[in-house]
Each structure stands twice: as structure tokens, then as C-alpha cells.
N, C-alpha and C positions, 0 to 999 in steps of 0.2 A: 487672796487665799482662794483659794480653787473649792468650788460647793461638792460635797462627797454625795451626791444621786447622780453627778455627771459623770463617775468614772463608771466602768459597768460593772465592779463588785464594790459594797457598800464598806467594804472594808479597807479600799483604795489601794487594792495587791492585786489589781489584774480581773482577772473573768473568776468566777464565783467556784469552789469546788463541787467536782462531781459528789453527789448526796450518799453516806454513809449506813443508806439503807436498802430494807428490800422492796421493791413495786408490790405493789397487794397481790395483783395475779399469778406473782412466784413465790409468795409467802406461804410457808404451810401452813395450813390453819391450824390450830391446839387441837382439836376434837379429831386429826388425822395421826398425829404424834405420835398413839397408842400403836399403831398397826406398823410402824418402824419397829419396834421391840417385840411383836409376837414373834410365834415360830417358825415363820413363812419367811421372815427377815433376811435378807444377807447386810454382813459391814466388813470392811477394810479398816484397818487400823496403821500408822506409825504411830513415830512417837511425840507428835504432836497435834496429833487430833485423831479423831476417828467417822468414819461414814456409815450410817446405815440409812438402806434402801431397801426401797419397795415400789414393785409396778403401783401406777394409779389408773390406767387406764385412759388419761386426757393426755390431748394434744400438747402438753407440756413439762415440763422440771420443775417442782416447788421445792424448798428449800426450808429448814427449820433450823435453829441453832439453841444447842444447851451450853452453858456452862455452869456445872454444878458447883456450889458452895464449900462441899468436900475438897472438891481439888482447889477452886480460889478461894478462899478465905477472907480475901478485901474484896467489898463492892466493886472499887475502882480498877479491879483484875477482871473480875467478873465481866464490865462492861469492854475493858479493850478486849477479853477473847470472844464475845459476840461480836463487837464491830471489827475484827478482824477478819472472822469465821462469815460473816456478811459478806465483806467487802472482796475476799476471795470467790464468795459463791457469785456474786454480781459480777465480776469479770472472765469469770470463767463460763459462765451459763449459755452466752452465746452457741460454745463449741459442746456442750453436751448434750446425748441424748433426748430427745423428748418420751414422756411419760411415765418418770418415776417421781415419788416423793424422797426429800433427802435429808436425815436427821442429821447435822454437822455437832458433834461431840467435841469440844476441847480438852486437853491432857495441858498436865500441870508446865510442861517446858513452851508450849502455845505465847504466852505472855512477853517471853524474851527474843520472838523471832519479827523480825520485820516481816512488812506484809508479803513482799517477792518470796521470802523463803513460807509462807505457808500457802502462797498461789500454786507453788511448784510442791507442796505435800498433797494437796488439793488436784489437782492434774493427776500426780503418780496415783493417788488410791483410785480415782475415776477411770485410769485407765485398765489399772490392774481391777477393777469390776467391771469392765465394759461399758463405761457410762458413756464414752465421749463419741460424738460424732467422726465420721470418718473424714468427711469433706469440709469438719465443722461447722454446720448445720443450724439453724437456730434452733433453740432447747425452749 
């Protein structure tokens, strides 16, 4: 029987998945979240999430994600449309702008989409804001 530390995921299904979260240095901090929603704000919307922004002024993109209780209702809704709305922002970040902060909002049809289709909601609203790098850039 083959010892499970010698395969290189301890789960013995190959290489370990890529982590379902955000790096601290693109995480929005709480105490910035407020100034997504003042008056200075811009956001894009469809119909499965929505983006607001704001210059921060650093060398980078941070990233914040709501899913409010109103629209999911089950906890366990609640945490797939943050680690969805994550997991889009984390593959997308490469190729966008540096220096805005970015509130990622989820809508109630968010839940039923696999991740490719809210990568590609996530792309359209960034471009239709001008978030994305031209030469994609890192963010």
C-alpha cells in the first residue's frame, strides 16, 4: 500500500489545487469598502454580479467581495457566490489595471453559473469600465 505524503497532493489526486482565496496584498481591507459606495463611485452591473470602483492611488487592484443575505438566503449560497466572485477576481487580476479598489457584488442568478461564465461577466464589466490592462499588465 502505497504511504499518502509520497504522492504530492495529500489527497492522492495529483498536485494540490490552486487556493480558493485572496493574497492579503489584493484583499480590500473592511475600513476601505466604505468609499466603493460614496458619491465619487463608479459600478457596472449585469445580471450576475456587479462592480464598483474607485482609484486608490497604489501600485495595485485590491479586490473586496459582498454577498448579501437578502439576495442569498442559505449560508451555503452565500459562501459559493464569495468563492466564486474570489476566484474570478484572482484569475482575472493579472490582466487589469493597477490602482483601483474593487467591490465585487453578487446577484441572485451568480449561484447557478459556473465559474468560466462569471470569469467572462467579470472581464465584460472591467472592460466596459476600463479596468483592464491593454498588453495585460499586472494589476
Amino acid at each position: 500500500m502505497a504511504d499518502a505524503s509520497a504522492t504530492p497532493c495529500a489527497t492522492g489526486r495529483g498536485t494540490a489545487p490552486a487556493p480558493l482565496f485572496l493574497f492579503a496584498p489584493y484583499r480590500l481591507p473592511s475600513k476601505r469598502y466604505p468609499a466603493a459606495f460614496e458619491e465619487g463611485a463608479q459600478s457596472q452591473a449585469c445580471a450576475s454580479l456587479v462592480v464598483r470602483y474607485v482609484p486608490n492611488g497604489l501600485d495595485k487592484t485590491c479586490a473586496g467581495v459582498v454577498s448579501p443575505k437578502k439576495v442569498f438566503r442559505l449560508a451555503v449560497e452565500r459562501s459559493r457566490a464569495r468563492r466564486l466572485l474570489r476566484e474570478a477576481f484572482r484569475l482575472e487580476r493579472p490582466r487589469m489595471r493597477a490602482g483601483f479598489d474593487l467591490v465585487l457584488i453578487g446577484r441572485r442568478k451568480l449561484c447557478a453559473m459556473p465559474c468560466a461564465a462569471v470569469r467572462r461577466d467579470l472581464v465584460a464589466l472591467c472592460r466596459r469600465a476600463g479596468l483592464l490592462a491593454e498588453g495585460g499588465g499586472r494589476g
